[in-house]
OpenMM code with the backbone's topology and positions (N, CA, C; nanometers):
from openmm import Vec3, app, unit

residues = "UNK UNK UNK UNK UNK UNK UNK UNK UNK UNK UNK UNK UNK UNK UNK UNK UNK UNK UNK UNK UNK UNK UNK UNK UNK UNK UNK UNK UNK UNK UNK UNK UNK UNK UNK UNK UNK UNK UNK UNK UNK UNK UNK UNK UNK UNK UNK UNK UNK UNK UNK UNK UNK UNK UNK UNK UNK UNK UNK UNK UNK UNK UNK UNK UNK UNK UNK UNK UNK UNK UNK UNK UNK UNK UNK UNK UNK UNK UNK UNK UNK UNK UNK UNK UNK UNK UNK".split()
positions = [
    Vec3(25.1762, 1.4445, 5.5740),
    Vec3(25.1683, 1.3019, 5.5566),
    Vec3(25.0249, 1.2530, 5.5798),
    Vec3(24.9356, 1.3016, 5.7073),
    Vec3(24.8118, 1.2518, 5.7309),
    Vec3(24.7690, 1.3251, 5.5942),
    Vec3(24.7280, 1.4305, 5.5554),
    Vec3(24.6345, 1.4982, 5.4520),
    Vec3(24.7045, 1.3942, 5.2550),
    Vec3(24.8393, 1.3349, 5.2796),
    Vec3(24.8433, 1.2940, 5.1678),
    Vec3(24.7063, 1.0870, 5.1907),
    Vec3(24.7470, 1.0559, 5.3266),
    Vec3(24.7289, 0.9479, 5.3276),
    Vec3(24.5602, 0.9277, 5.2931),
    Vec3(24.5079, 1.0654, 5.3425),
    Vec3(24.3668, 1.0961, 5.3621),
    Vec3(24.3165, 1.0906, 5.2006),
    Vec3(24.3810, 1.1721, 5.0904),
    Vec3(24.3788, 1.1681, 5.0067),
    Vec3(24.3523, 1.0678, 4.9245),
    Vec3(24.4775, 0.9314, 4.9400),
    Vec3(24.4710, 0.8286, 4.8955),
    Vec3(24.3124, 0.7284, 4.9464),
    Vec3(24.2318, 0.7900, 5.0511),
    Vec3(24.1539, 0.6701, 5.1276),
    Vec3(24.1350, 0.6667, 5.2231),
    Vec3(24.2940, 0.6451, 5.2399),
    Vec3(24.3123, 0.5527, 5.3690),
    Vec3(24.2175, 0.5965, 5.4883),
    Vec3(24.1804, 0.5191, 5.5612),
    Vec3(24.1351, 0.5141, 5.6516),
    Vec3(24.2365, 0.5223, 5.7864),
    Vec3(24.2323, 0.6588, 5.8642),
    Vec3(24.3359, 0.6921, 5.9712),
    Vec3(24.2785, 0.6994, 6.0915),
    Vec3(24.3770, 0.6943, 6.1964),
    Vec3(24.3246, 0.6878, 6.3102),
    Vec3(24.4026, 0.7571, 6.3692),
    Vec3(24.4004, 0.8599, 6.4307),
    Vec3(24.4783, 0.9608, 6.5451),
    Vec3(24.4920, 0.9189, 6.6796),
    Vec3(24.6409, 0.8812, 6.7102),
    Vec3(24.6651, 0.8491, 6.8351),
    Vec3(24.7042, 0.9473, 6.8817),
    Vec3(24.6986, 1.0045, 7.0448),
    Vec3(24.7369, 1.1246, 7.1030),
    Vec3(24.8445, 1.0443, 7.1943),
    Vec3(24.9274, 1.1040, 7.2282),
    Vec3(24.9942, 1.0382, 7.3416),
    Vec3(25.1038, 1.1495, 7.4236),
    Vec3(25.0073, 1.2110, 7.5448),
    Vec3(25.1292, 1.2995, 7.6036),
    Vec3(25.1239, 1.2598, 7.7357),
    Vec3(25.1836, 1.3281, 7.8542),
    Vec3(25.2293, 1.2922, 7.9430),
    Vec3(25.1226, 1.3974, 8.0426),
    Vec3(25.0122, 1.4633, 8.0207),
    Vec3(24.8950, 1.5135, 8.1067),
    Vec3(24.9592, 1.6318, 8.1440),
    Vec3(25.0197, 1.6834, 8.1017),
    Vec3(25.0332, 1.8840, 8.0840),
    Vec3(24.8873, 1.9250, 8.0218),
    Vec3(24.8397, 1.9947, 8.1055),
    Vec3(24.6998, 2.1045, 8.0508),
    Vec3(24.7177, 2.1406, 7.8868),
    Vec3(24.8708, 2.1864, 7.9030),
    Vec3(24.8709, 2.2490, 7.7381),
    Vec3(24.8827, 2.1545, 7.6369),
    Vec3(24.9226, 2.0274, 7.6623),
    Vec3(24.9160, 1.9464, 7.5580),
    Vec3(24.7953, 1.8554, 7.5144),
    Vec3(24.7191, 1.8536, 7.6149),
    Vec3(24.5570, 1.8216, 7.5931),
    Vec3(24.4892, 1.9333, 7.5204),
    Vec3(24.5244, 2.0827, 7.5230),
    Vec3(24.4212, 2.1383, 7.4661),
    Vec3(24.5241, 2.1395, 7.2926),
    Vec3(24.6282, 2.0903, 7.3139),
    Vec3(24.6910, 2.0820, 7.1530),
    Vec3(24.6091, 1.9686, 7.1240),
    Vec3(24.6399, 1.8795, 7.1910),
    Vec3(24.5573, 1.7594, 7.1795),
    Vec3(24.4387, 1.7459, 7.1015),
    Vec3(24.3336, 1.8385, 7.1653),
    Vec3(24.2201, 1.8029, 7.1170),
    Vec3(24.2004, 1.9016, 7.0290),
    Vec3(24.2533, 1.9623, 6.9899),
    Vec3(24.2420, 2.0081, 6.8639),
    Vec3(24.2380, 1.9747, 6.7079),
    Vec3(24.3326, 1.8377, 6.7681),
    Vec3(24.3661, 1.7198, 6.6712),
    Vec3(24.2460, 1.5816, 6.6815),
    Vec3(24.1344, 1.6262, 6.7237),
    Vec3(24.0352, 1.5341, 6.7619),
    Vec3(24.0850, 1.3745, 6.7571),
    Vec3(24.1542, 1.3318, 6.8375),
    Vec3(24.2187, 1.1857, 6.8375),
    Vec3(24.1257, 1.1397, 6.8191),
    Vec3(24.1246, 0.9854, 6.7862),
    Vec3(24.0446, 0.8705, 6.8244),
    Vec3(24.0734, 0.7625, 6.9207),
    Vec3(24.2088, 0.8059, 6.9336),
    Vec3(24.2789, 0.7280, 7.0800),
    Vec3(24.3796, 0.8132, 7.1319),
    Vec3(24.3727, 0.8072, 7.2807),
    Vec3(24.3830, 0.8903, 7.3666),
    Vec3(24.5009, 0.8167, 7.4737),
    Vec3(24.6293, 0.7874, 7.4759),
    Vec3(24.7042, 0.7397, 7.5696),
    Vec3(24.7725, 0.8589, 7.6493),
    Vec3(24.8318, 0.8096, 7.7728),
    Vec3(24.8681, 0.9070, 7.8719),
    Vec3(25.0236, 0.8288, 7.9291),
    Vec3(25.1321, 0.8888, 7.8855),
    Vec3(25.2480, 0.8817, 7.8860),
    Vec3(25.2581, 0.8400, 8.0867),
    Vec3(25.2418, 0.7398, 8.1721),
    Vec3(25.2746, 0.7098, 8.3056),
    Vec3(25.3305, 0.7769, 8.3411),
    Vec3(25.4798, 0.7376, 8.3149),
    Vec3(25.6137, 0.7396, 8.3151),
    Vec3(25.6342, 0.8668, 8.3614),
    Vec3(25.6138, 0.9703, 8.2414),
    Vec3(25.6095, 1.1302, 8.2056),
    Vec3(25.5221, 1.1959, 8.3373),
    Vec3(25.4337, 1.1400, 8.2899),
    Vec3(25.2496, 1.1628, 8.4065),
    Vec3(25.3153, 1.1685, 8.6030),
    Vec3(25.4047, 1.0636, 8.6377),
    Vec3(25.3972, 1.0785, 8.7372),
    Vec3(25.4516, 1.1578, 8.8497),
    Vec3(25.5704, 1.1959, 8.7667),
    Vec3(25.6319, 1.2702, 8.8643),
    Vec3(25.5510, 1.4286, 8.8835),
    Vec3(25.4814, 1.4799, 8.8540),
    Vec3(25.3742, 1.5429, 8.8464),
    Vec3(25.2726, 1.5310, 8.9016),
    Vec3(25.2177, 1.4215, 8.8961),
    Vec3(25.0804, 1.3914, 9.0395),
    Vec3(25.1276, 1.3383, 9.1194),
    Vec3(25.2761, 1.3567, 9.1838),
    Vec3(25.3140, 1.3224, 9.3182),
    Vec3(25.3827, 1.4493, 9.4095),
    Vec3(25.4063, 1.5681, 9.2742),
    Vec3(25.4216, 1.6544, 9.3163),
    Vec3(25.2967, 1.7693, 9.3694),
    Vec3(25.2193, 1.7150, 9.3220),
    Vec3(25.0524, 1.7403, 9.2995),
    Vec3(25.0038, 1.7003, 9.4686),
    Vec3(25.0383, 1.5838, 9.4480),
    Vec3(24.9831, 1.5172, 9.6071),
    Vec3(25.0697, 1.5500, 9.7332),
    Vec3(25.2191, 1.6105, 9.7031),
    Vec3(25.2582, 1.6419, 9.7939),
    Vec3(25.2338, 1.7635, 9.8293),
    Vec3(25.1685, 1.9099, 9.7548),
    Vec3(25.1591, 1.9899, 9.7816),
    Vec3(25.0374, 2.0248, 9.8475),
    Vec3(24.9283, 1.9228, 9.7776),
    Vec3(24.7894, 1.9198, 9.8960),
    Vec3(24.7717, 1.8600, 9.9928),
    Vec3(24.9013, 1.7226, 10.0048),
    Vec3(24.8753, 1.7343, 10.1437),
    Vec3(24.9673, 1.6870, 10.2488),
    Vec3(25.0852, 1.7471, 10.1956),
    Vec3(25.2327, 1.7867, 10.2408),
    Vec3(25.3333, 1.6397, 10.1926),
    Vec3(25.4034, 1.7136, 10.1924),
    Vec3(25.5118, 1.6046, 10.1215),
    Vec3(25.5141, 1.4848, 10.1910),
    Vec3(25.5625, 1.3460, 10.1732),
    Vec3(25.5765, 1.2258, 10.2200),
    Vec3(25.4997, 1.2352, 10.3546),
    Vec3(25.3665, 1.2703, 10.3181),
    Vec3(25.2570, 1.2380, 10.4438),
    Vec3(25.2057, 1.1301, 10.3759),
    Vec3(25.1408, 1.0454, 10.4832),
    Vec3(25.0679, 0.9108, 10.4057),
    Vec3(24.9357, 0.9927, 10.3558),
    Vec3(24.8487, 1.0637, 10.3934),
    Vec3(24.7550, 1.1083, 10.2864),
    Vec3(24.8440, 1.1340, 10.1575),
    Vec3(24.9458, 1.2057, 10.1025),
    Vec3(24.9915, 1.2227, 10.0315),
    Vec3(25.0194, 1.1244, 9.9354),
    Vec3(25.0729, 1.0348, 10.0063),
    Vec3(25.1245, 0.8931, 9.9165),
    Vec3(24.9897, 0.8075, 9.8920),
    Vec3(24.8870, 0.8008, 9.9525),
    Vec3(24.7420, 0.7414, 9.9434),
    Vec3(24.7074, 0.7949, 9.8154),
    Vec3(24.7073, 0.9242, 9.7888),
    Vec3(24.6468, 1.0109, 9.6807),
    Vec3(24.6987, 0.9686, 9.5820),
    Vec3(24.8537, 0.9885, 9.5680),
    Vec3(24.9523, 0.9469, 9.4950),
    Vec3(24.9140, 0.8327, 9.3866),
    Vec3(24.8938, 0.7387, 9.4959),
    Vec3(24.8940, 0.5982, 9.4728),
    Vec3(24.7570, 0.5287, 9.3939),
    Vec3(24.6455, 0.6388, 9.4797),
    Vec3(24.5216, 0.6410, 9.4628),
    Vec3(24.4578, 0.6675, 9.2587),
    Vec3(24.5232, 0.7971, 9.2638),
    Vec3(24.5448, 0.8122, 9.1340),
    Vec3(24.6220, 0.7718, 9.0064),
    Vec3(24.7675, 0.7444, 9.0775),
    Vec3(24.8286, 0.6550, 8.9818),
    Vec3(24.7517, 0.5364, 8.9070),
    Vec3(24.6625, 0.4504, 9.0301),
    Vec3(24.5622, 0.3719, 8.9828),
    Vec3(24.4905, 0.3889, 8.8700),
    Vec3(24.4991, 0.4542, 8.9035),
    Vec3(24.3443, 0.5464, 8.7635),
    Vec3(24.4167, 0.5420, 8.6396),
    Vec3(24.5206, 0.6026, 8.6578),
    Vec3(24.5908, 0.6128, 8.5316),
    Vec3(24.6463, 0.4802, 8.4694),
    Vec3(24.6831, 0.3876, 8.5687),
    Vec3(24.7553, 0.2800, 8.4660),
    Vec3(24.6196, 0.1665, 8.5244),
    Vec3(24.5201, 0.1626, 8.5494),
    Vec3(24.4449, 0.0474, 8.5312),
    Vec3(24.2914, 0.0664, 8.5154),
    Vec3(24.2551, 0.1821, 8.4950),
    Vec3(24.0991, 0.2113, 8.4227),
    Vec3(24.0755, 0.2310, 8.3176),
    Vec3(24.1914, 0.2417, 8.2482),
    Vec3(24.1722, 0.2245, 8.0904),
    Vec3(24.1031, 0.3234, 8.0176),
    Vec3(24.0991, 0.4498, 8.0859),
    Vec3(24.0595, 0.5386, 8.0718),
    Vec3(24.1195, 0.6964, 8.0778),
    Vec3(24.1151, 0.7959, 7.9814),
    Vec3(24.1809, 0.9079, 7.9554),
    Vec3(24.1077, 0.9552, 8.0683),
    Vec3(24.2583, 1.0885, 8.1031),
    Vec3(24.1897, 1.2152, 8.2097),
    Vec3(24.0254, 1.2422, 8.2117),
    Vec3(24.0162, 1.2608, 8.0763),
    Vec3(23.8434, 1.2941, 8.0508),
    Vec3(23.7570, 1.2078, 8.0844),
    Vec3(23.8260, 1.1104, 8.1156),
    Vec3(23.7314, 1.0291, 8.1493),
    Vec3(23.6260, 0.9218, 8.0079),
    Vec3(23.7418, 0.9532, 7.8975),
    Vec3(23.6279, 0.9014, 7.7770),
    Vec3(23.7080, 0.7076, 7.7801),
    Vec3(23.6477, 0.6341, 7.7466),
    Vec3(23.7264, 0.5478, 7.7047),
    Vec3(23.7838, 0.4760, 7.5966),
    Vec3(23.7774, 0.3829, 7.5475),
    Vec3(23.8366, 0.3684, 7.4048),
    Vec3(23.7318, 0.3556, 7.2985),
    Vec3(23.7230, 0.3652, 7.2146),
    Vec3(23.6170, 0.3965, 7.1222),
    Vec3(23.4269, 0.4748, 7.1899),
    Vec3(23.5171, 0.5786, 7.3028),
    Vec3(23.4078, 0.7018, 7.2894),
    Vec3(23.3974, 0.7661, 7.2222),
] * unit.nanometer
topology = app.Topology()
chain = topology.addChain("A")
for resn in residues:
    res = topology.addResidue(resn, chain)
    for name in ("N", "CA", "C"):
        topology.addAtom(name, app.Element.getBySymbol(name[0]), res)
């Protein structure tokens, strides 16, 4: 469908959108997006399992980290990589 639309012109834009598994970023960028979203939802139960293992389960460092990073993800507006929207 992209290679017919490409054909016609059109002008496309590749949205990525996974939930921050290693392996789906390097599928990811294979597909050189031009926009880069990160599934929360998907994303979190994963960097809390993340934060509980460095620095033990329902410790407040743990939930700080947690919380710390969740930040990042839903209000910097910015992919893992750190690129932002039209990098």
């Amino acid at each position: 469908m992209m290679q017919q639309a490409a054909a016609q012109g059109r002008a496309l834009k590749i949205v990525a959108i996974a939930d921050g598994a290693r392996d789906n970023g390097t599928f990811l960028d294979s597909l050189t997006p031009d926009i880069r979203l990160i599934d929360v939802g998907q994303a979190c139960p994963s960097l809390k399992a993340a934060a509980a293992a460095a620095e033990g389960a329902e410790s407040a460092r743990s939930t700080a980290g947690f919380d710390t990073h969740k930040a990042i993800l839903t209000e910097d507006h910015h992919d893992v990589g750190g690129r932002g929207p039209g990098d």
